[in-house]
C-alpha positions in Angstrom: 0.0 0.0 0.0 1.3 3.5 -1.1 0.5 6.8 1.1 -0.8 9.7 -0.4 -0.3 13.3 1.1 -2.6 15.9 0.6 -2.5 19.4 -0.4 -4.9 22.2 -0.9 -7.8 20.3 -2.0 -11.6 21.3 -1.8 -12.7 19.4 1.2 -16.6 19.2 -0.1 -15.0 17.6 -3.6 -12.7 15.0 -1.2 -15.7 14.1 -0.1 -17.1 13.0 -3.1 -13.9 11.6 -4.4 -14.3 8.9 -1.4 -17.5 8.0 -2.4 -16.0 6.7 -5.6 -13.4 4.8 -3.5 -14.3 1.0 -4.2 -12.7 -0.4 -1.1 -11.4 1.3 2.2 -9.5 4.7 2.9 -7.1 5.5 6.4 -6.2 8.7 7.4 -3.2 8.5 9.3 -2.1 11.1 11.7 1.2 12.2 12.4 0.4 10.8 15.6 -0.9 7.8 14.6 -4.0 7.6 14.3 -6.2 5.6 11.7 -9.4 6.3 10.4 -11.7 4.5 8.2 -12.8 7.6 5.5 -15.3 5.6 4.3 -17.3 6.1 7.5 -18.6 9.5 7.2 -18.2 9.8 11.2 -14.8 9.5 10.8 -14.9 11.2 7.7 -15.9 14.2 10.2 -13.5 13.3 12.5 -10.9 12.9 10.2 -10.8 16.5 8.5 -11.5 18.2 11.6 -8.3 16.2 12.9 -6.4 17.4 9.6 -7.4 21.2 9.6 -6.1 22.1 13.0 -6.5 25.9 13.3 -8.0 26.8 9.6 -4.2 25.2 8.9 -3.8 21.8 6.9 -1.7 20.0 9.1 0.2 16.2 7.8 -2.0 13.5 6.9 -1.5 10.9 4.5 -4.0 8.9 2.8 -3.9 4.8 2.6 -6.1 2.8 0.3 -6.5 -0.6 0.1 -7.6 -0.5 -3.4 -4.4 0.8 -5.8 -7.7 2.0 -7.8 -8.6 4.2 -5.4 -5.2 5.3 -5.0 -4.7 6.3 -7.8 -8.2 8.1 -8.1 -7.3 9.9 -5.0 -3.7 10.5 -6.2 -4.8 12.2 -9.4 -7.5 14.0 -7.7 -4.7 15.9 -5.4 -2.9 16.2 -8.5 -5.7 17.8 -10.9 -8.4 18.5 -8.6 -11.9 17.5 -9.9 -11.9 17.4 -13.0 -11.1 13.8 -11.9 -14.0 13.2 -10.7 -16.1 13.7 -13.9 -13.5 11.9 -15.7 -13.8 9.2 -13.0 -17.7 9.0 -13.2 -17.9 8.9 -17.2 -15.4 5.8 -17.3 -18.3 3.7 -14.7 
């Protein structure tokens, strides 16, 4: 499993970029912690965990599907534009 690392992405579009995740998606914490994103309770708890302060703080982002790693991986790259892209191809 690769990590992916976030940065300045549109949290309400992430959102929706999980809900095309096939399989699951951790945040993990610099301190640690995991969270299933697929939950949206921890989806909640996860960004509020992440945006300490109105600041992004260090997160990565593991999937257990490389599809969804790559989705997610291209979505921090082009944003979401992906997502269309992402929705026409299913």
């Amino acid at each position: 499993m690769s990590s992916v690392e976030l940065h300045k992405i549109n949290f309400s579009k992430f959102i929706e970029a999980l809900d095309q995740c096939k399989g699951n998606v951790w945040l993990v914490t610099a301190e640690g912690d995991r969270l299933n994103l697929k939950s949206r309770f921890c989806q909640l708890l996860g960004l509020a965990k992440i945006v300490e302060g109105g600041m992004v703080t260090e997160a990565k982002i593991i999937c257990d599907n490389p599809d969804d790693d790559s989705l997610l991986f291209r979505f921090n790259l082009y944003g979401e534009k992906v997502l269309d892209e992402n929705a026409e191809n299913e």
